[in-house]
C-alpha positions in Angstrom: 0.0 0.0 0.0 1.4 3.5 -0.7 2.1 5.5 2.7 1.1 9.3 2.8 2.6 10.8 5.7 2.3 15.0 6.4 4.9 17.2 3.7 5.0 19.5 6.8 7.1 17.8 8.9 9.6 16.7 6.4 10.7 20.1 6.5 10.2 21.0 10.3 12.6 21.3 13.3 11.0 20.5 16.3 11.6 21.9 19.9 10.8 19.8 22.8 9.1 22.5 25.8 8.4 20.7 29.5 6.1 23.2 30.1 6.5 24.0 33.8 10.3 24.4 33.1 11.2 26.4 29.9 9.3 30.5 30.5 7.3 31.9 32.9 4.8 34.6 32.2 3.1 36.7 34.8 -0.1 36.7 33.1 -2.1 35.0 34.9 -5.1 34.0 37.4 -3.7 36.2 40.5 -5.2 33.2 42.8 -2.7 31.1 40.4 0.3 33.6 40.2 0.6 33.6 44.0 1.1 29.6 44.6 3.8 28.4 46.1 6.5 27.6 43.7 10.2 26.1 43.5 12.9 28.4 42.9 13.2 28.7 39.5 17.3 27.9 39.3 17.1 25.2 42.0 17.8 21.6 41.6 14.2 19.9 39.8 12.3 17.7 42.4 9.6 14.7 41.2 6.7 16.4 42.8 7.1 20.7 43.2 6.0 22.3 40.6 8.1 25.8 38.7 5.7 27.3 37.0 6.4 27.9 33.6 3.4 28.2 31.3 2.2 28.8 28.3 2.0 32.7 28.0 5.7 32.2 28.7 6.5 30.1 25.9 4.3 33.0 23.9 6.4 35.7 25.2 9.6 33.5 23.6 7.7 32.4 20.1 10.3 35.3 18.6 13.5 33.6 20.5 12.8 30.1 18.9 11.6 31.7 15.7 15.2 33.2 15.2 16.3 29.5 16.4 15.1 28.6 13.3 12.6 26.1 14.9 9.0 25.4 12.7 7.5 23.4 15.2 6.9 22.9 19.2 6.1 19.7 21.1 4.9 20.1 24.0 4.8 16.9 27.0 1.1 17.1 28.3 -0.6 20.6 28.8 -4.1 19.3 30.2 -5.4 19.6 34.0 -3.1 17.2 35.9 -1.8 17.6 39.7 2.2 16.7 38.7 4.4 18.7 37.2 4.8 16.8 34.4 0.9 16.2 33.7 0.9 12.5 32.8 -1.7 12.3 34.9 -4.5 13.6 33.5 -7.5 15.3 35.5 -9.5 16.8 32.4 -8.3 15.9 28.9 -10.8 19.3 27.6 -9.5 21.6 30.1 -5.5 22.8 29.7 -3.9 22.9 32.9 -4.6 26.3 35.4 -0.9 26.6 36.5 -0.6 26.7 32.7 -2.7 29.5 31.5 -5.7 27.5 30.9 -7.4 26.9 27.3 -7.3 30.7 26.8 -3.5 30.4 26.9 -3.1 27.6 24.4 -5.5 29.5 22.4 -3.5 32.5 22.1 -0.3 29.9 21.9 -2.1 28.4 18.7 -2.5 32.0 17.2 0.4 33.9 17.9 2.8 30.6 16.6 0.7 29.6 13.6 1.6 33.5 12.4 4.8 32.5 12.5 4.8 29.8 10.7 4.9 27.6 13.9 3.4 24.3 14.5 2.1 23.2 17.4 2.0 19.1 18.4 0.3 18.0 21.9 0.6 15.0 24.0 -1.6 12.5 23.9 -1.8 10.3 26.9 -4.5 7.8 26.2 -3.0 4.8 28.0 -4.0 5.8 31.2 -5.6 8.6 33.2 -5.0 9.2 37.1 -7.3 9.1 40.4 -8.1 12.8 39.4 -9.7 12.0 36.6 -13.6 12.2 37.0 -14.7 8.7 36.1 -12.0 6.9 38.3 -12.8 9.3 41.0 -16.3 8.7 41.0 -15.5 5.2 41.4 -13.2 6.0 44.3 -16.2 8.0 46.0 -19.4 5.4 44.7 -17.6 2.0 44.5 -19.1 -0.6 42.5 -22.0 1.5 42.3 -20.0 4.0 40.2 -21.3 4.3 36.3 -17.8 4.3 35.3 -16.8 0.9 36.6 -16.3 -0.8 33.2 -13.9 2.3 32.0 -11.1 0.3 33.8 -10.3 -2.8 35.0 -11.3 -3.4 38.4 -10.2 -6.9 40.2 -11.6 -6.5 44.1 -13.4 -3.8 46.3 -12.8 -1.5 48.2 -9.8 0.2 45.7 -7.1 0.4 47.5 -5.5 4.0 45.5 -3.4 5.2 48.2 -2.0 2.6 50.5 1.2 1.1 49.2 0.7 -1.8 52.3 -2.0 -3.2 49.8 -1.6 -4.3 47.0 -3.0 -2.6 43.8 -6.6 -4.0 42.9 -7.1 -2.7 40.1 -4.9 -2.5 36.4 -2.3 0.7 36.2 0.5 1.9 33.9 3.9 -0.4 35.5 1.6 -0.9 38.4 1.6 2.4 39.5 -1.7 3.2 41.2 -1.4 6.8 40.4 -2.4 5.9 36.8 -5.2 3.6 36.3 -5.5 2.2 33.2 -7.9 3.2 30.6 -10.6 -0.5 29.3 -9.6 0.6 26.1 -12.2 -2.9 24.6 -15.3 -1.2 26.4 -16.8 1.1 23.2 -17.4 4.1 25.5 -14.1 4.3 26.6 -12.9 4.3 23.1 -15.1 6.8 21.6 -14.3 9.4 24.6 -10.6 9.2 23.6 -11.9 9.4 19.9 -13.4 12.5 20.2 -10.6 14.2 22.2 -8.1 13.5 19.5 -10.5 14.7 16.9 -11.2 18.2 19.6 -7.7 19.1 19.6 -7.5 18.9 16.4 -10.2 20.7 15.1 -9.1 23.8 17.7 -6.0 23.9 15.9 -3.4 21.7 16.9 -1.1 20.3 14.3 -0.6 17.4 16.0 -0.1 14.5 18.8 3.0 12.7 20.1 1.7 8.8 21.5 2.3 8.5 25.3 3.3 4.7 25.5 1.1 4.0 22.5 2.3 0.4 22.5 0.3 -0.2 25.9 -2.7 -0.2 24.2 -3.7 -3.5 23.1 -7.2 -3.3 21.7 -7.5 -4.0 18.1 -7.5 -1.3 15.7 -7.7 1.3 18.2 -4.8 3.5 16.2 -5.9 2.8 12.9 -8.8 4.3 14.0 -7.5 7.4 15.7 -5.4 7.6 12.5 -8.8 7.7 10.7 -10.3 9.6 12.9 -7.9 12.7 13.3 -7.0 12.5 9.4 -10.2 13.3 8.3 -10.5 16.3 10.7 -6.9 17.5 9.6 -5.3 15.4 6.7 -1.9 16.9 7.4 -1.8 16.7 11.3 1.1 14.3 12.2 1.0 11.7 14.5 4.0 10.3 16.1 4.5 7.5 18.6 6.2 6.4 21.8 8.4 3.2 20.4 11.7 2.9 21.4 13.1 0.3 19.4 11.6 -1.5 16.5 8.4 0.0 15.3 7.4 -1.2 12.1 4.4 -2.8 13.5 3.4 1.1 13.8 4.8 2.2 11.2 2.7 0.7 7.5 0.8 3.4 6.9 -1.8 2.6 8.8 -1.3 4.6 12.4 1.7 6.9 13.2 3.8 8.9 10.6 6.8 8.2 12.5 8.4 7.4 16.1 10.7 8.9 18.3 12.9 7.9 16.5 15.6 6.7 19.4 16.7 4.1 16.9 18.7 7.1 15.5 19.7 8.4 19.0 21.4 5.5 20.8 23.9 4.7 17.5 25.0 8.6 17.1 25.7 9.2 21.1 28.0 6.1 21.1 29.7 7.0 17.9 29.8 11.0 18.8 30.4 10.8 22.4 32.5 7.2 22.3 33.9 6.2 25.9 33.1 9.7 27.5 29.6 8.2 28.2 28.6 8.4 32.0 27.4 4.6 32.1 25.0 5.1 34.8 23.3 7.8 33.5 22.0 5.4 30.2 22.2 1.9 31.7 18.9 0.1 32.3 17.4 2.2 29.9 15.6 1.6 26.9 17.8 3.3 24.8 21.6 1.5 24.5 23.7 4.3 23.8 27.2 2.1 24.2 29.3 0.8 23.7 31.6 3.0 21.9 31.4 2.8 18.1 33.9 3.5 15.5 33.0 5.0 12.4 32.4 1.4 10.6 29.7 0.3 13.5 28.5 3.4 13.1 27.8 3.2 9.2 26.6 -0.3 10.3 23.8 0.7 13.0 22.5 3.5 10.4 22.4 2.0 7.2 20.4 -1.3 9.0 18.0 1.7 10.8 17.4 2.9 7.1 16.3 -0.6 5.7 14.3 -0.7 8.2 11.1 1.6 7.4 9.5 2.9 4.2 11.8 6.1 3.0 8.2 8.1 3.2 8.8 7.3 7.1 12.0 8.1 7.1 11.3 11.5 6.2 8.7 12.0 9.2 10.3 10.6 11.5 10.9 12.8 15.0 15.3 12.7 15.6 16.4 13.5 19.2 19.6 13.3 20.9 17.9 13.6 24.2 14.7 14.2 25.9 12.3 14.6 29.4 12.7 10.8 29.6 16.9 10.8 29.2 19.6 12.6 30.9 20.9 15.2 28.7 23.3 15.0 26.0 26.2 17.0 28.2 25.3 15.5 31.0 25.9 11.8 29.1 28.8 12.6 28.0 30.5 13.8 30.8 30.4 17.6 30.3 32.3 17.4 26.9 31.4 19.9 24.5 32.6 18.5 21.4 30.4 14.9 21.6 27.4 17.4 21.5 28.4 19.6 18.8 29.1 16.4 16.6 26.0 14.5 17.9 24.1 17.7 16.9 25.8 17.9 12.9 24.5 14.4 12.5 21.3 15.2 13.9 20.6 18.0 11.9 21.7 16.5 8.4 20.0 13.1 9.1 16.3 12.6 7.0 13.5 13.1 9.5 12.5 16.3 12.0 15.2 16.9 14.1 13.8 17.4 17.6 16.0 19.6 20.3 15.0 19.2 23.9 14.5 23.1 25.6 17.9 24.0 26.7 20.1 22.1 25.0 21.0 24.8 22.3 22.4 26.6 25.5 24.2 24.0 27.1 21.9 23.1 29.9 23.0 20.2 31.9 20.7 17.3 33.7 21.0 14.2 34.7 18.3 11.0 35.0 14.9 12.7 36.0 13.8 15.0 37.5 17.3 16.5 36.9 16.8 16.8 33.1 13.9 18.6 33.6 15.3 21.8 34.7 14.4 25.1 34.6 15.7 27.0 31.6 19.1 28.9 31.9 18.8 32.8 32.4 21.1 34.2 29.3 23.9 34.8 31.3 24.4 31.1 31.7 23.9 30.3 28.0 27.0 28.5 26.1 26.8 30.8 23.3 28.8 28.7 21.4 26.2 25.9 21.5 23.5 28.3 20.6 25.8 29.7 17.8 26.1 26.1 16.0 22.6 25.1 16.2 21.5 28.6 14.9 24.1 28.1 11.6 23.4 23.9 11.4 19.1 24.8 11.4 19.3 27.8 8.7 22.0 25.3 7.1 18.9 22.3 6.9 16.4 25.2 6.0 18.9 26.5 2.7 19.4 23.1 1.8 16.5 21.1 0.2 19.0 17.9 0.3 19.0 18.0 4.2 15.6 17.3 4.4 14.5 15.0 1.7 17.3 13.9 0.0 19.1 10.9 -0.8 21.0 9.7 2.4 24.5 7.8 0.7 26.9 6.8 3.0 30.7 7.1 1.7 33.3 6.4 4.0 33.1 4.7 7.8 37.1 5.0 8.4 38.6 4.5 11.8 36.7 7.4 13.6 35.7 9.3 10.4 32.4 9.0 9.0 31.1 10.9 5.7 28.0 10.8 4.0 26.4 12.6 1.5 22.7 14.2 1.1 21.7 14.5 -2.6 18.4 16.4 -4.0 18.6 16.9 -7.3 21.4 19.9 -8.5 21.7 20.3 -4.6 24.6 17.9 -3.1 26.4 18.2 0.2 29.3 15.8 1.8 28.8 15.6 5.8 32.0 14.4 7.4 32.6 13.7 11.0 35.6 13.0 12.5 35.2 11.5 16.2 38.3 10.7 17.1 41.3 12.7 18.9 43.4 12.5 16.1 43.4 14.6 12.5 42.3 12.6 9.7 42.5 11.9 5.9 40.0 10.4 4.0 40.2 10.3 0.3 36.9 9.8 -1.5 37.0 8.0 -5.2 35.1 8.9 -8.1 33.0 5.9 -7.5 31.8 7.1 -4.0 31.2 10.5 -4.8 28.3 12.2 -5.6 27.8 13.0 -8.6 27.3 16.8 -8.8 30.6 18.4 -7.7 31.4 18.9 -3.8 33.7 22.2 -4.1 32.1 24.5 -1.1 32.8 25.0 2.6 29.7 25.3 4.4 30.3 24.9 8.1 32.7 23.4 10.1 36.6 22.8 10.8 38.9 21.2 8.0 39.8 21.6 4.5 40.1 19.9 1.0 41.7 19.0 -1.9 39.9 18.1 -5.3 41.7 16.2 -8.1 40.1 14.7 -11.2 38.3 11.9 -9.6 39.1 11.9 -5.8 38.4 14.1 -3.3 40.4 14.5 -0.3 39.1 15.4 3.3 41.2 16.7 6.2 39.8 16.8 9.4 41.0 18.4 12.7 40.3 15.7 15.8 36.8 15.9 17.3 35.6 18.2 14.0 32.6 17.9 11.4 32.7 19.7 8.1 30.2 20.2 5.7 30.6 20.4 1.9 28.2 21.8 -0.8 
């Protein structure tokens, strides 16, 4: 079957916002401006709350415009007593500490003017004892009309003592988040019509909470159905860590997050500078260390592994509220982020940065990586400086975002590729290793319109009739056009 997936967001860069950490915004309720909050430069904790919200991301919309960035995913806006909103209260009503619906409506308005897409997350798996139908249960019992929403196995509930166990099915057993009965037809048409309500107020889109948890048949073909004929270009991307071409045949998400991509280009980038702890146990494996070979191994068997219309819509992170940061992972050094970040950028899909990162925030394994953004006087300007020039470099270049993906050389720690859209060719090389290196690309490797232009990065070149040679400082990229 032929897969369509949204022209959009072959051409987007995403930015990842945690709400309640990246801008605060004195606009609003005063009975919510004067809550109690964290510090805003203190360490994160799991449960206090910052308050960033919405009208603050609104007040930065001309800050990440001049990023470059297209498009914003946000983790969950909607009523929720966490920080992080996973657990959802009221899936119609955005959270108060947020600005409320009249926030993201404004959000919606003032972005789309610039050109800005907005994506939402959906978390459809489960809900949380806030949420009025499990509550009701909590208050009415078996007399409840929302028993058969979830799956109930003795009375009374036990929701808040850890002494008992849980009676009833959650997300990982976690009580906090009761688990939708995604096979009783009420339950499915209520989370139906929620994806279709975003939708038709506006939003662009939904990132797949733990999609995969959902085991009811058909249930995201449908919501594909359902949400594409609201919006036939709103994207939908999943939750799947690994593997996901169950997901992926045209017949639910548009793409992934896509950490397929991730784990292969933090071991080759960052190599044995990874802070083990901070990645083992995850479901990510970003080790061990690869050379430039098992690097060009690891991507070429990611790129047989989907449709190339998948490719192209697929959402590329380095990092992200569910990993410690990039920095952080690789021990504080610099360089593994700016050559992570090159290959992110040139790779086919919509690069996704995580709020901070373009300034060099730090953070470790949550809640650490979910910290408040950096005042300017803390930003690594050289960070921001690359990712400006590599974005505007993706937006000049056609090739960058839907062009053919070669690779041409994996040698020792030197890998180079090229990205080829009709008369538009550039050569991507990265050297990861300490050393300079040479590598001298034959006519038969090399693309076929000529590579004679220095674009960005460290290194020079020599062209002969029929070879090209590449010299690369240690720990450099360069790119060619």
């Amino acid at each position: 079957m032929s897969i369509h997936t949204p022209d959009w967001v072959k051409h987007a860069v995403f930015y990842q916002i945690f709400p309640d950490r990246f801008a605060r915004s004195s606009q609003l309720h005063p009975v919510f401006s004067s809550a109690a909050l964290e510090p805003w430069d203190a360490p994160p904790t799991f449960h206090g709350y910052k308050g960033g919200n919405l009208w603050g991301v609104v007040d930065q919309l001309d800050y990440l415009q001049d990023l470059g960035v297209t498009a914003i995913y946000f983790t969950p806006v909607f009523q929720s007593a966490s920080n992080h909103r996973y657990h959802t209260h009221d899936y119609y009503q955005v959270d108060p500490l947020l600005g409320g619906n009249e926030a993201l409506e404004k959000l919606l308005t003032s972005a789309h003017s610039r050109g800005i897409r907005i994506l939402l997350d959906g978390v459809f798996n489960h809900s949380s004892r806030g949420f009025f139908f499990f509550n009701d249960i909590l208050e009415n019992g078996s007399r409840s009309p929302w028993v058969d929403w979830f799956r109930i196995h003795d009375w009374p509930l036990s929701a808040y003592d850890d002494e008992k166990p849980a009676n009833y099915a959650s997300w990982w057993g976690l009580r906090a988040l009761p688990q939708f009965n995604h096979d009783n037809p009420a339950v499915r048409e209520y989370l139906m019509q929620i994806g279709e309500y975003w939708i038709k107020r506006g939003v662009d889109g939904w990132r797949l909470d733990v999609p995969n948890e959902i085991k009811a048949d058909g249930f995201w073909q449908e919501f594909r159905d359902r949400v594409k004929a609201v919006n036939p270009e709103a994207y939908i991307v999943g939750e799947i860590w690994e593997d996901a071409r169950h997901w992926l045949d045209g017949t639910q998400f548009d793409g992934v997050m896509n950490y397929l991509f991730t784990a292969p280009t933090i071991a080759f980038a960052a190599g044995d500078r990874i802070d083990l702890p901070l990645v083992e146990n995850r479901s990510y494996r970003p080790y061990p260390a690869l050379d430039a070979a098992g690097y060009a191994a690891k991507i070429q068997e990611l790129l047989d592994l989907y449709p190339w219309e998948i490719h192209l819509t697929q959402l590329n992170l380095l990092d992200s509220h569910d990993t410690a940061r990039l920095i952080s992972i690789a021990q504080g050094d610099r360089a593994s982020v700016k050559l992570a970040t090159l290959l992110l950028l040139t790779f086919p899909g919509a690069p996704s940065i995580y709020y901070g990162d373009e300034v060099g925030l730090p953070g470790g394994s949550d809640p650490d990586c979910r910290r408040g953004f950096p005042t300017p006087d803390q930003w690594d300007r050289d960070a921001l400086a690359y990712h400006r020039e590599l974005i505007a470099l993706r937006h000049n270049h056609p090739a960058l975002r839907t062009g053919d993906y070669r690779t041409l050389a994996g040698v020792g720690h030197c890998y180079v590729f090229s990205r080829t859209l009709g008369q538009d060719s550039l050569l991507v090389a990265v050297n990861a290793g300490l050393d300079p290196a040479e590598v001298t690309l034959t006519a038969d490797t090399l693309p076929t319109n000529p590579v004679d232009r220095h674009l960005w990065g460290t290194g020079d070149f020599h062209s002969t009739e029929g070879q090209l040679t590449l010299r690369l400082p240690g720990r450099s990229g360069l790119v060619l056009g």
